[in-house]
N, C-alpha and C positions, 0 to 999 in steps of 0.2 A: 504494500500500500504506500501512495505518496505521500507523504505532507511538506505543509510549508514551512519556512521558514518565516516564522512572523516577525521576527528582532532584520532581517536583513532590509538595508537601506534599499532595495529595490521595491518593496513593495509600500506602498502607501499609505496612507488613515484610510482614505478611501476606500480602498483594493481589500484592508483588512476590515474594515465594515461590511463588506458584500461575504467576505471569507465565512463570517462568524453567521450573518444573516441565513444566509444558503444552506451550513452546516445547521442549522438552528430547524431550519426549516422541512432540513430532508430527515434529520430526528424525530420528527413530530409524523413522520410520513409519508410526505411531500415529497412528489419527481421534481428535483428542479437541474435546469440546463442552464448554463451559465454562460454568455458568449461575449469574448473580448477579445484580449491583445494576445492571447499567450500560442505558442508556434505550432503547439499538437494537441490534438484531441487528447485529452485525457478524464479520469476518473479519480476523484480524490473523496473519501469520504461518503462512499454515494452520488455525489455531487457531479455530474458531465459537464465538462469546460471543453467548450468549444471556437476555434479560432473564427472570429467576426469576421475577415476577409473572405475566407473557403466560404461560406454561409450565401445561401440563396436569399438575397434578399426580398421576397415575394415570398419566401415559405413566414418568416421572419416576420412579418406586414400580417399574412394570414393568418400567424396562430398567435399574434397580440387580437386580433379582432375578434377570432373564434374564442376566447378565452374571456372575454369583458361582456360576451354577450348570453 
C-alpha cells in the first residue's frame, strides 16, 4: 500500500486537506476518485487518484451533473 508523505514540502495545506477529506470519506464508505496533478493512476487508501490531463473531459462534465441531480 502507498502512502504519503505529509511532512514533505511538496505537498500543500491544500493537497493535504483533500488527503484527509477523501481518506475520511472513503472510511465512512464512500467510492471516491480523486483527479489532479499526480503522473499515474494510483490507489492509496481506497482512494483512486487519477491524472487530470489523461481524463476525458466530457466523462468529467457528465458525472459532476449525473451526481447533483
Amino acid at each position: 500500500m502507498q502512502k504519503y508523505d505529509l511532512n514533505s514540502k511538496r505537498i500543500r495545506s491544500g493537497e493535504i486537506a483533500i488527503i484527509y477529506l477523501s481518506n475520511g470519506l472513503s472510511k465512512l464508505g464512500n467510492k471516491i476518485d480523486v483527479y489532479n496533478n499526480n503522473k499515474n493512476y494510483c490507489i492509496i487508501n481506497d482512494v483512486k487518484y487519477f491524472n487530470l490531463g489523461n481524463t476525458n473531459k466530457n466523462f468529467l462534465l457528465y458525472r459532476l451533473q449525473s451526481e447533483h441531480n
